[in-house]
C-alpha positions in Angstrom: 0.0 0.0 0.0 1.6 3.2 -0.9 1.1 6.0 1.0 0.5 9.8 0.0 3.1 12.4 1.1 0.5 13.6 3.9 0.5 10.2 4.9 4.2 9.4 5.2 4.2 11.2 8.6 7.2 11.4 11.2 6.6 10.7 14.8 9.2 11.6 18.0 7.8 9.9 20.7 9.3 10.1 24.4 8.3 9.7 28.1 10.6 10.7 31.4 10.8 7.1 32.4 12.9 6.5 29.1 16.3 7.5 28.0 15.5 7.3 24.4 13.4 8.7 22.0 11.4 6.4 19.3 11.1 7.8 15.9 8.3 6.6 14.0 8.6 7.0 9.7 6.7 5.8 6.6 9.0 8.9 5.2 11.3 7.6 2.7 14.1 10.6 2.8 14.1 10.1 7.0 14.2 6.5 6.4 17.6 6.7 4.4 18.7 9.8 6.7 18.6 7.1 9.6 20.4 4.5 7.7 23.0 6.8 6.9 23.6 8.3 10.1 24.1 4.4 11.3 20.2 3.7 13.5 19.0 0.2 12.7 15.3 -0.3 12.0 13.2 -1.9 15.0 12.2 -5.1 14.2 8.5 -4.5 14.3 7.1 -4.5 10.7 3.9 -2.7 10.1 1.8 -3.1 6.8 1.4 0.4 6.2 5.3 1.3 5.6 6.3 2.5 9.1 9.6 1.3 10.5 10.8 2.6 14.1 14.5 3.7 15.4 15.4 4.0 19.0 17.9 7.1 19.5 19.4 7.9 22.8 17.9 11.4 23.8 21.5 13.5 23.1 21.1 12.2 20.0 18.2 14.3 19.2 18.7 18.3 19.2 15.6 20.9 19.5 16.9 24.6 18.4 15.6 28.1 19.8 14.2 30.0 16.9 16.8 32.1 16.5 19.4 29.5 15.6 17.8 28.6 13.0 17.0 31.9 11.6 20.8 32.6 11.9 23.1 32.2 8.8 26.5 29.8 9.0 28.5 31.0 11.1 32.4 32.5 9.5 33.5 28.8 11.0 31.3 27.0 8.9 31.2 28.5 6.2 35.0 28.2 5.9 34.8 24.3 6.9 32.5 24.4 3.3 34.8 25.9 1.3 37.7 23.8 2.7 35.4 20.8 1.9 34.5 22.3 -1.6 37.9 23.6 -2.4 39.7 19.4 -1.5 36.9 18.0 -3.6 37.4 20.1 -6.6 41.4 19.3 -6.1 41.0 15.3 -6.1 38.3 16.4 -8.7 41.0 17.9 -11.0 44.2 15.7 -10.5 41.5 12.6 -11.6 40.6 15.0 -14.4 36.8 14.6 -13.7 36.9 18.7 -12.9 36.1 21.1 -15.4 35.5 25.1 -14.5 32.3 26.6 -15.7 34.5 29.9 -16.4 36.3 27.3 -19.1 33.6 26.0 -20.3 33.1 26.8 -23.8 36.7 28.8 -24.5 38.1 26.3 -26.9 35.2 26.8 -29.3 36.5 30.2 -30.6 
């Protein structure tokens, strides 16, 4: 049974008795976000597509407003560029990279 987007709800679920929290997903893209961040599925299987994770409560963060109104800060934004700048290198020496600017200059 596939399920509409409005359907393929996310559910944090908590209590103060526990020290984790269980996420509940039929969402595909939180599905593989959890995969890739190393949480195993629950082994409950539910017809309807849901899976659960159990994720120790540090694991989990909840902003102030602000935060995430801010921009990146000068720190991150030049551990993006570092990480930009190394991939373009191995990018180039594999000669994989080309420059937009170049593009197009050996027509002429």
């Amino acid at each position: 049974m596939k399920l509409s987007k409005i359907e393929q709800e996310t559910i944090i679920k908590g209590n103060a008795a526990d020290d984790k929290w269980e996420i509940v997903t039929a969402d595909p893209k939180i599905k593989r976000l959890m995969e890739k961040r190393g949480w195993e599925q629950d082994d409950r299987v539910n017809p309807w597509g849901y899976v659960s994770y159990w994720v120790p409560y540090k694991a989990v963060s909840i902003r102030t407003k602000e935060s995430m109104s801010r921009g990146l800060t000068g720190n991150a934004r030049n551990n993006i560029y570092k990480a930009i700048s190394a991939r373009r290198s191995k990018q180039e020496s594999m000669g994989k990279f080309v420059n937009p600017g170049d593009a197009g200059n050996d027509i002429m």
